[in-house]
C-alpha positions as CSV (number, residue, x, y, z in Angstrom):
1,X,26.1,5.7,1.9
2,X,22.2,4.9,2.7
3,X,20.5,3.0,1.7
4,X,17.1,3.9,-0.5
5,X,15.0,2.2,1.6
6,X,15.7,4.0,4.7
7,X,14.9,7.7,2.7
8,X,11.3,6.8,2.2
9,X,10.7,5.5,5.8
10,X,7.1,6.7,7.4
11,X,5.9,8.5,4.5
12,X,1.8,6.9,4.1
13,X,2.0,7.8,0.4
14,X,5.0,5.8,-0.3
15,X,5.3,1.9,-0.4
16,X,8.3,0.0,-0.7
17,X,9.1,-3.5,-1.5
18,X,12.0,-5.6,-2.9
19,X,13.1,-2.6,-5.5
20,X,9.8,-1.3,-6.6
21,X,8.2,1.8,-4.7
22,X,5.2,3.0,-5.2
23,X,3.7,6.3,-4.6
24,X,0.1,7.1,-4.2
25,X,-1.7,10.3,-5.0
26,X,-4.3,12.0,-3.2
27,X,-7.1,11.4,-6.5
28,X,-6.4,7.2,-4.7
29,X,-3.9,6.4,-8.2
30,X,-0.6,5.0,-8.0
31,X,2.7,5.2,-9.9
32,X,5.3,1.8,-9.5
33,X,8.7,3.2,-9.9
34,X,11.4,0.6,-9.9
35,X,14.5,1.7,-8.3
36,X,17.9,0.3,-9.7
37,X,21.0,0.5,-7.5
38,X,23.9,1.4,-9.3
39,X,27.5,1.7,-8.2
40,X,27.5,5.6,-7.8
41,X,23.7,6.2,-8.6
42,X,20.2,5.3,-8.5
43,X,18.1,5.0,-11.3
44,X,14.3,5.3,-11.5
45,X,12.5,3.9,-13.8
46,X,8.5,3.7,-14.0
47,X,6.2,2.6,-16.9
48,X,4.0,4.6,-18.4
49,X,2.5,2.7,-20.8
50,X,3.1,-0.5,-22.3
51,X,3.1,-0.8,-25.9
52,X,0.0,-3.0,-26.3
53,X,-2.2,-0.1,-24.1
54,X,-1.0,2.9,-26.1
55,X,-3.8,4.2,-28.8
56,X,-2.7,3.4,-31.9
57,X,-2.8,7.1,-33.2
58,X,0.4,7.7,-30.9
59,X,3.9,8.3,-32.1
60,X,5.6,7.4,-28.8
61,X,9.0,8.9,-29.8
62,X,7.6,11.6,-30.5
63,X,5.9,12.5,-27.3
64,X,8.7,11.6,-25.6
65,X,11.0,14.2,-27.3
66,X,8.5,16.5,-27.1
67,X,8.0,16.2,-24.0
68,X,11.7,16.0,-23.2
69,X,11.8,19.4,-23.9
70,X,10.0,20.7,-20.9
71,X,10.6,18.7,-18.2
72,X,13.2,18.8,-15.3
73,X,14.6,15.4,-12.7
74,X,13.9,13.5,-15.7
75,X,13.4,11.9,-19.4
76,X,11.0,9.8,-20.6
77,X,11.8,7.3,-23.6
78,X,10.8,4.1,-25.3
79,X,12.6,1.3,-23.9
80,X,13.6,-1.9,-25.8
81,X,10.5,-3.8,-25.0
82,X,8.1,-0.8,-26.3
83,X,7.4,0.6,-22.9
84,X,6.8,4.3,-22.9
85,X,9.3,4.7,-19.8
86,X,10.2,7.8,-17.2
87,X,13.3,7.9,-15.7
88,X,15.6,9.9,-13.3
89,X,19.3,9.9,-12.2
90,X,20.1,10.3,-8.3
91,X,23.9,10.3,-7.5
92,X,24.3,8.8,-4.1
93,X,27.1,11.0,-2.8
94,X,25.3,13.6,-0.3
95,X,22.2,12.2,-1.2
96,X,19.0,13.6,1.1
97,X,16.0,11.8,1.6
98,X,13.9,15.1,0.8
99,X,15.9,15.1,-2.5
100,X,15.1,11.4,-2.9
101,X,11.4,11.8,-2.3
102,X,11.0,15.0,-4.2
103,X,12.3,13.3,-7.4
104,X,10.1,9.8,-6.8
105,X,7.0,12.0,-6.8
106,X,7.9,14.1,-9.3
107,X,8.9,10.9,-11.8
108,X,5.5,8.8,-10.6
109,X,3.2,12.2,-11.2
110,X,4.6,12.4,-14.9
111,X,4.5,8.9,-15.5
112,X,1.0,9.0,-14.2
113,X,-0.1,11.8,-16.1
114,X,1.5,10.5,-19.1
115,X,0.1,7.2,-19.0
116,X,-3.6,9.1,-18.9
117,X,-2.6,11.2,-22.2
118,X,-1.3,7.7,-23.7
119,X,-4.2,5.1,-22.6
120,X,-7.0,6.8,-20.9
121,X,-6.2,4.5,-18.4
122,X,-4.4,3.8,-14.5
123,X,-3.2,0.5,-14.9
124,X,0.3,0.7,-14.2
């Protein structure tokens, strides 16, 4: 099977290192998406907002299952730690690196966006 790393090779808008990539938009903001390998899968995981930088007039749950509702690639939830997180599934078998990419974008521009709506902020 291939190895993650090698899917995201010479893309300038995509930076990997150890098991964190990060993907930078065209506005100059960037998404960290930690990629977990897993025996038949990858998982992708990036932080939207931490608990402590949410505005306190936010229902986190909430948004997420609202939100839930609309979206395609992936979920977002609250995590054990707080974290208002995104996250998508990618089974390796037959695996593509366009397939790869497309859903690392797509999970860092939600969890971009999201972290806007929740903070008002770019910090992760």
């Amino acid at each position: 099977m291939v190895e993650w790393h090698s899917l995201c090779k010479g893309l300038r808008d995509l930076k990997v290192s150890g098991d964190t990539l990060t993907v930078r938009f065209a506005s100059g903001r960037t998404q960290a998406l930690r990629v977990e390998q897993c025996a038949d899968y990858y998982a992708l995981v990036g932080i939207a907002a931490r608990a402590s930088a949410m505005r306190t007039d936010e229902n986190p749950e909430r948004r997420a299952w609202i939100s839930n509702r609309t979206l395609d690639l992936l979920g977002f939830r609250v995590d054990e730690r707080g974290r208002f997180v995104g996250e998508a599934w990618l089974p390796k078998p037959g695996l593509t690196s366009e397939e790869f990419i497309l859903v690392a974008r797509h999970l860092a521009a939600e969890c971009d966006r999201m972290e806007y709506v929740l903070t008002g902020e770019d910090r992760e």
